[in-house]
NUNU-545350 format. One line per 2 residues: number of its first residue (from 1); their letters; for each residue x, y, z of N, C-alpha, C. Coordinates in steps of 0.05 Angstrom, whole numbers, plus 5000, padded with zeros to 4 digits. Atoms other than C-alpha are relative to their C-alpha. Layout:
BEGIN
NUM> a> X:Y:Z:X:Y:Z:X:Y:Z; ... $
// end
This chain:
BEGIN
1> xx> 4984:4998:5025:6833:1719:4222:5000:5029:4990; 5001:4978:5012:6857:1785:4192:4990:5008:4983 $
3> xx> 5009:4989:5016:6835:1819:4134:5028:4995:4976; 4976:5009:5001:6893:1791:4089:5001:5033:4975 $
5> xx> 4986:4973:5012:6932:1850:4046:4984:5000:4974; 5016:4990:5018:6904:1831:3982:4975:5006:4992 $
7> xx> 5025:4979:5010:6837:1858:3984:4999:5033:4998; 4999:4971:5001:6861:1925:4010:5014:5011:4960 $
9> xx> 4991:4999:5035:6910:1918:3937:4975:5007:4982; 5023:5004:5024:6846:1893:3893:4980:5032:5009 $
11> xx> 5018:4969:4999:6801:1957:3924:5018:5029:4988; 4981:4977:5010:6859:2011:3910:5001:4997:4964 $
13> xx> 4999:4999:5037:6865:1981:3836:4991:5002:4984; 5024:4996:5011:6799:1989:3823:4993:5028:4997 $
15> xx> 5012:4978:5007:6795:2066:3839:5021:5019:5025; 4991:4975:4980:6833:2124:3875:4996:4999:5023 $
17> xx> 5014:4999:4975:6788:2124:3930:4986:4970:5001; 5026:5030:4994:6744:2057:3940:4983:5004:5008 $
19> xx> 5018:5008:4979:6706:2079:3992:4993:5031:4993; 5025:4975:5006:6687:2146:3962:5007:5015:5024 $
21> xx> 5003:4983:4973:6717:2185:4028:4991:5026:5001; 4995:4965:5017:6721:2257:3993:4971:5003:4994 $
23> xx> 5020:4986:5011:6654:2251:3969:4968:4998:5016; 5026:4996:4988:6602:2228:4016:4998:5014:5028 $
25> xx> 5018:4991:4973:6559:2262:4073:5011:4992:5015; 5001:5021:4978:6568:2207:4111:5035:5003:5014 $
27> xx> 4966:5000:4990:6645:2207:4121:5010:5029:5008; 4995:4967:4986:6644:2287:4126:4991:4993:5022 $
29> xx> 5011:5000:4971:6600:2284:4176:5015:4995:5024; 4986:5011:4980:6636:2226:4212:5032:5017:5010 $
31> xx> 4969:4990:4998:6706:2264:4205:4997:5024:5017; 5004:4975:4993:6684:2325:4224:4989:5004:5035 $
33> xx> 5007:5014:4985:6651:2295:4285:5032:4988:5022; 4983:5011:4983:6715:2265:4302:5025:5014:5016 $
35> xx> 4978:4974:4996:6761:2326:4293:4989:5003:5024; 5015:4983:4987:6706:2358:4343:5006:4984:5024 $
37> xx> 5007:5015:4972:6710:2308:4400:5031:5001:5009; 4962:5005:4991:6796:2313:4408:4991:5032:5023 $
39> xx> 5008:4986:4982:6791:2342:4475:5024:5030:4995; 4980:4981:5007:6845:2395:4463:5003:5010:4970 $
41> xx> 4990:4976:5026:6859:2449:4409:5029:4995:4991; 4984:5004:5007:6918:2426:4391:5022:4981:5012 $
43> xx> 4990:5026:4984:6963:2364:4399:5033:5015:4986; 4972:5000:5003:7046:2368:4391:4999:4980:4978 $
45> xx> 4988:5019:5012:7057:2302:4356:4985:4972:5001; 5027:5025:5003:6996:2250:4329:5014:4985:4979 $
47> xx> 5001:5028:5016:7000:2186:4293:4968:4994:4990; 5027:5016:5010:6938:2163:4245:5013:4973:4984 $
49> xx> 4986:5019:5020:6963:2090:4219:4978:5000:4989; 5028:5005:5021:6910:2065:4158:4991:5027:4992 $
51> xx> 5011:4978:5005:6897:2138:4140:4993:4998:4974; 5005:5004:5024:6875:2110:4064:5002:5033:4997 $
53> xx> 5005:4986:5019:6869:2165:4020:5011:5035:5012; 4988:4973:4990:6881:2226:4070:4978:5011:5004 $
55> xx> 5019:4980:5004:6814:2252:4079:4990:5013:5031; 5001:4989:4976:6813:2260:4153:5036:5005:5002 $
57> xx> 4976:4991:5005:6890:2269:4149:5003:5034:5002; 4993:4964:5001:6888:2337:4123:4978:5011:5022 $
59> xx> 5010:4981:4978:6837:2356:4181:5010:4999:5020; 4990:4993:4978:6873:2333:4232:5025:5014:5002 $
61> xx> 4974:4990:5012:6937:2366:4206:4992:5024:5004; 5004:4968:4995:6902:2440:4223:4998:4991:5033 $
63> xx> 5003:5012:4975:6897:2409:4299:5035:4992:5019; 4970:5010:4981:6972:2381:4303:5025:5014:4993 $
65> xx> 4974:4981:5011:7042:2416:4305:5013:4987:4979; 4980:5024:5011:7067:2351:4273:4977:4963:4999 $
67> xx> 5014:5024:5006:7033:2292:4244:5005:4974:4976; 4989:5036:5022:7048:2213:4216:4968:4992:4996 $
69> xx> 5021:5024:5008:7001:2183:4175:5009:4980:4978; 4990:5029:5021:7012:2115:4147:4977:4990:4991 $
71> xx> 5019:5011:5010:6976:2066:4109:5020:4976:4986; 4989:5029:5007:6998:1985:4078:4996:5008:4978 $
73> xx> 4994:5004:5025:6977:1999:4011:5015:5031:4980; 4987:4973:5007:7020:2053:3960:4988:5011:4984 $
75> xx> 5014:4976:5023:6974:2076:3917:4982:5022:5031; 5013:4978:4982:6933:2101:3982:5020:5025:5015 $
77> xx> 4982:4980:4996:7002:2129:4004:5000:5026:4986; 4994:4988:5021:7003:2164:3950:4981:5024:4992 $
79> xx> 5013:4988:5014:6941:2193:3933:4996:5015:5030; 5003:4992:4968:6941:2219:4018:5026:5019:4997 $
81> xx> 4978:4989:4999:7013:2243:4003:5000:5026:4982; 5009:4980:5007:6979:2293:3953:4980:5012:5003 $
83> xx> 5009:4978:4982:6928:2317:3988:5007:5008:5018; 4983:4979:4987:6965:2341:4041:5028:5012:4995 $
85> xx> 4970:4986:5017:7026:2364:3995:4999:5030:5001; 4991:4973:4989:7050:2431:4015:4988:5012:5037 $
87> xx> 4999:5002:4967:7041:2414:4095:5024:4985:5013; 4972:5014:4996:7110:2410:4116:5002:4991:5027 $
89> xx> 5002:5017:4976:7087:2382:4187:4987:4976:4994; 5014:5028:5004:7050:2324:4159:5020:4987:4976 $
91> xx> 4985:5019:5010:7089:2262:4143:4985:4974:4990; 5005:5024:5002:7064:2204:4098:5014:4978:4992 $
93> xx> 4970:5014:5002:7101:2145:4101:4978:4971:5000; 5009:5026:4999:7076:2070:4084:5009:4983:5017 $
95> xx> 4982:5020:4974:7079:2020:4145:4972:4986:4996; 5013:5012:4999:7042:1957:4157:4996:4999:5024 $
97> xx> 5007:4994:4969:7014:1960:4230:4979:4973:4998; 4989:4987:4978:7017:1933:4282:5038:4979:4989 $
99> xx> 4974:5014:5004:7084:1886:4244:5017:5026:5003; 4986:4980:4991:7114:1957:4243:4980:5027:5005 $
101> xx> 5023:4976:4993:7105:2016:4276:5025:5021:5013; 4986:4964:4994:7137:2095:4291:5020:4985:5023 $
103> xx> 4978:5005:4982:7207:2085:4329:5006:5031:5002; 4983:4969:4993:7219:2156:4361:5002:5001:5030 $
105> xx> 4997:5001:4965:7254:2152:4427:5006:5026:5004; 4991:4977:4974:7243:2209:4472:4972:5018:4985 $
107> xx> 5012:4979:5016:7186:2239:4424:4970:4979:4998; 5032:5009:5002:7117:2201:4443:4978:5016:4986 $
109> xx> 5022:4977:5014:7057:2226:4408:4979:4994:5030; 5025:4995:4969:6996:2257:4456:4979:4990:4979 $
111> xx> 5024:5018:5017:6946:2227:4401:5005:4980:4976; 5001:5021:5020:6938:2169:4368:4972:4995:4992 $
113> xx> 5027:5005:5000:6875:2161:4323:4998:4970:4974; 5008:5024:5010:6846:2097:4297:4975:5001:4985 $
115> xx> 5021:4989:5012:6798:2107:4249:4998:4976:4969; 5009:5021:5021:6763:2048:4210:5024:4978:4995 $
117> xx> 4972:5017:4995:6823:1999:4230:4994:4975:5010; 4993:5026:4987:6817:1956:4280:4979:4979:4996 $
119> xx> 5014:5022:5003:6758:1913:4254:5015:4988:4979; 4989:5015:5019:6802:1884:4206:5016:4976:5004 $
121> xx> 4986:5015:4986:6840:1845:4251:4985:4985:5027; 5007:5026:4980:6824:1783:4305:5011:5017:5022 $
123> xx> 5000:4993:4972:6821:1798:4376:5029:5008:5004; 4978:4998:4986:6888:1783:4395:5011:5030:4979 $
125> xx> 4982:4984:5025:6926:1830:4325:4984:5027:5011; 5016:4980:4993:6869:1882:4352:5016:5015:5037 $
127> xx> 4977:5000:4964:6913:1880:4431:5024:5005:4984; 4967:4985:5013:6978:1883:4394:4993:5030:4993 $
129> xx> 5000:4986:5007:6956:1946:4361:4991:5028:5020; 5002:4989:4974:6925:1974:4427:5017:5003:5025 $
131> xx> 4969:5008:4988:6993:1956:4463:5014:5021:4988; 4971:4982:5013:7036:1987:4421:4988:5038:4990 $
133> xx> 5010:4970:4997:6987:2049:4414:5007:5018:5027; 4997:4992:4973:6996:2051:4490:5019:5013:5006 $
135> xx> 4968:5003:4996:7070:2048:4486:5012:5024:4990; 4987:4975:5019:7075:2106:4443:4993:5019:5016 $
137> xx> 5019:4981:4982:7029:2151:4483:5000:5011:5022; 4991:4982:4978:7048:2207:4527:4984:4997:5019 $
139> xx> 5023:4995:4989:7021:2203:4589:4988:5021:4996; 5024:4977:5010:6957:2240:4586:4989:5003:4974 $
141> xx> 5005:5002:5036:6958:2230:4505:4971:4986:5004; 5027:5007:5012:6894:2213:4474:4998:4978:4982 $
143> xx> 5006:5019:5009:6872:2148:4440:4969:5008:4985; 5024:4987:5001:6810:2170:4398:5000:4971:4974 $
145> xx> 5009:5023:5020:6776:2104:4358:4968:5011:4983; 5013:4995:5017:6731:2116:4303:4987:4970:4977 $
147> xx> 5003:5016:5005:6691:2056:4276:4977:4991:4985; 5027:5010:5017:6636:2029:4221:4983:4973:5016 $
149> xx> 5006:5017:4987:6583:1991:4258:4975:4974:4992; 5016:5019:5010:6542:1958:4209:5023:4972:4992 $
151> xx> 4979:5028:5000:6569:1880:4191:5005:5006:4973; 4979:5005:5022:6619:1872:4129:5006:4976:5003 $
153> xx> 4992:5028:5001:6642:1802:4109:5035:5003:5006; 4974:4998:4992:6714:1832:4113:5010:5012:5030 $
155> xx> 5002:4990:4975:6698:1858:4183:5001:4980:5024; 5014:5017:4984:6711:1822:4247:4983:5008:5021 $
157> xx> 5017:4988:4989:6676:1862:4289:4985:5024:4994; 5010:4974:5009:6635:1925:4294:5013:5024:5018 $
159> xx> 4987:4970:4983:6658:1999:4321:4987:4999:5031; 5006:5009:4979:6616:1976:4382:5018:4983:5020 $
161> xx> 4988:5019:4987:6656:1922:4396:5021:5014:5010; 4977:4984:4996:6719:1963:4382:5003:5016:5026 $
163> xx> 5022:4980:4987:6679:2012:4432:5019:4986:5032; 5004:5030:4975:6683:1948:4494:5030:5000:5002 $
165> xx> 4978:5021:5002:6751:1925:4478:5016:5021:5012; 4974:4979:4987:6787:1998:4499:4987:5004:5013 $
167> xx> 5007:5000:4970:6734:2002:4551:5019:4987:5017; 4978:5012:4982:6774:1944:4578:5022:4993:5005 $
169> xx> 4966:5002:5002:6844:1964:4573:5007:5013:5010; 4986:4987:4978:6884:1973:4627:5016:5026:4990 $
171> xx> 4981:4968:5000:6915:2053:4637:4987:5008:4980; 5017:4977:5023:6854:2081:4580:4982:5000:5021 $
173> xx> 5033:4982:4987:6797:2123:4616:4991:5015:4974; 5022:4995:5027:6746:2134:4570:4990:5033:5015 $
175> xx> 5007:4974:5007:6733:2210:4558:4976:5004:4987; 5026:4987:5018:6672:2207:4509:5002:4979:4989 $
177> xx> 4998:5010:5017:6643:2158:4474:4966:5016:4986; 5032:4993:5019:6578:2170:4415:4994:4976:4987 $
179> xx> 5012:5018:5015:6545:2109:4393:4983:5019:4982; 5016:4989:5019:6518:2131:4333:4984:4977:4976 $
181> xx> 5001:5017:5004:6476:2083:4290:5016:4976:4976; 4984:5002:5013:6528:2079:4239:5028:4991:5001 $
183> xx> 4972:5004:4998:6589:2079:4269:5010:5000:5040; 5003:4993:4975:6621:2083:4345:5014:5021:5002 $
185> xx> 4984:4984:4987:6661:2143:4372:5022:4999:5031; 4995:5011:4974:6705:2133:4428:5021:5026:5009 $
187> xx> 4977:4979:4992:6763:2189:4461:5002:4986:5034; 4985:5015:4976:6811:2148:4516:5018:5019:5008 $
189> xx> 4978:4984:4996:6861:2185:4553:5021:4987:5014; 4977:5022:4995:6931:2148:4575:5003:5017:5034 $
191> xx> 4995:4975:4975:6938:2161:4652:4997:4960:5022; 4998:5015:4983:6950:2108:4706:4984:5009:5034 $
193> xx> 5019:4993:4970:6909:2147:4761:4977:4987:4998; 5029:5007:4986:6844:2122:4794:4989:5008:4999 $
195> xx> 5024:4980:5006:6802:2182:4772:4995:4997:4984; 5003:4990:5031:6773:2209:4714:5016:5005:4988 $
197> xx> 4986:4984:5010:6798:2226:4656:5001:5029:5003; 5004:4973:4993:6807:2309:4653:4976:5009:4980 $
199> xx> 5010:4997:5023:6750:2330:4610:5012:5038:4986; 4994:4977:5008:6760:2393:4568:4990:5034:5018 $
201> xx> 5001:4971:4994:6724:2441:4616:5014:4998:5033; 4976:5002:4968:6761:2409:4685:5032:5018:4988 $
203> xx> 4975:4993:5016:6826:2429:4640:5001:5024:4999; 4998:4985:5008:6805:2493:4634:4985:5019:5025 $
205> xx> 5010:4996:4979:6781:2497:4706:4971:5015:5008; 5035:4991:5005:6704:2509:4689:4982:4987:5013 $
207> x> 5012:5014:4990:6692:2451:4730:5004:4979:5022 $
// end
């Protein structure tokens, strides 16, 4: 069962932020962490759907030439759409994912990041959203998941699980993951070969 819309509503109506992103340790940390692990210095054209509030938004926005971040509810649009206000490559736009999702033919993004998402959704709605991440995703693009791993009653799994589930999805090679006790880390790379992924210092022929 999903996470149905109105709780994300009732948390937004309660406070700007809900989850406090801007202000704790804990979410710098993790963000900062996550920026750090995108195997490349700079991406062309990323997607963050669920980007609440914008607070990894505006970091990955010094990283991309061009960047979408969405989110289901509009006050989080909103309050994301002014912190990164006066970044005329970053676009926020409200979409419900995975019911809709970025239509740009000929213009795949090389990263797509998932960050505190997919436990909200049942196995299967969790494959749709991994599907259609796929679909978008240049070969060689990056899939980078980001996940809370303690239990929540609105949670169906943990960032571990999340962790497993793009382990086992066909055309992702896992690049890096960091179990951390908090949360999981994961960086996939889209590629239909039988090798490794490239890591950052093969890429740069260091290795």
């Amino acid at each position: 069962m999903n996470t149905p819309a109105s709780y994300f509503d009732d948390q937004y109506a309660g406070a700007a932020d809900p989850w406090h992103l801007g202000e704790r340790w804990y979410d710098r940390r993790k963000y900062a962490l996550t920026v750090a692990a995108l195997p490349r210095p700079r991406y062309a054209h990323a997607f963050e759907p669920g980007c609440s509030v914008g607070v990894l938004t505006e970091l990955l926005a010094a990283r991309c030439d061009r960047l979408l971040a969405t989110d289901r509810t509009a006050s989080a649009v909103a309050t994301a759409t002014r912190r990164v206000g006066g970044l005329d490559h970053v676009t926020v736009r409200r979409m419900t994912v995975p019911e809709q999702w970025p239509e740009e033919p000929g213009e795949p993004f090389d990263l797509v990041v998932l960050s505190e998402l997919l436990y909200y959704f049942d196995t299967g709605t969790r494959t749709r959203i991994l599907r259609a991440s796929m679909a978008s995703l240049a070969e060689g693009g990056h899939l980078v998941a980001v996940h809370w791993n303690h239990p929540v009653p609105e949670h169906t799994c943990t960032g571990r699980a999340v962790a497993d589930q793009l382990d086992g999805t066909p055309g992702l090679h896992r690049l890096a993951r960091y179990d951390d006790p908090d949360f999981t880390l994961t960086v996939h790379e889209r590629g239909h070969g039988p090798g490794p992924a490239l890591s950052p210092a093969r890429a740069e022929g260091l290795a």
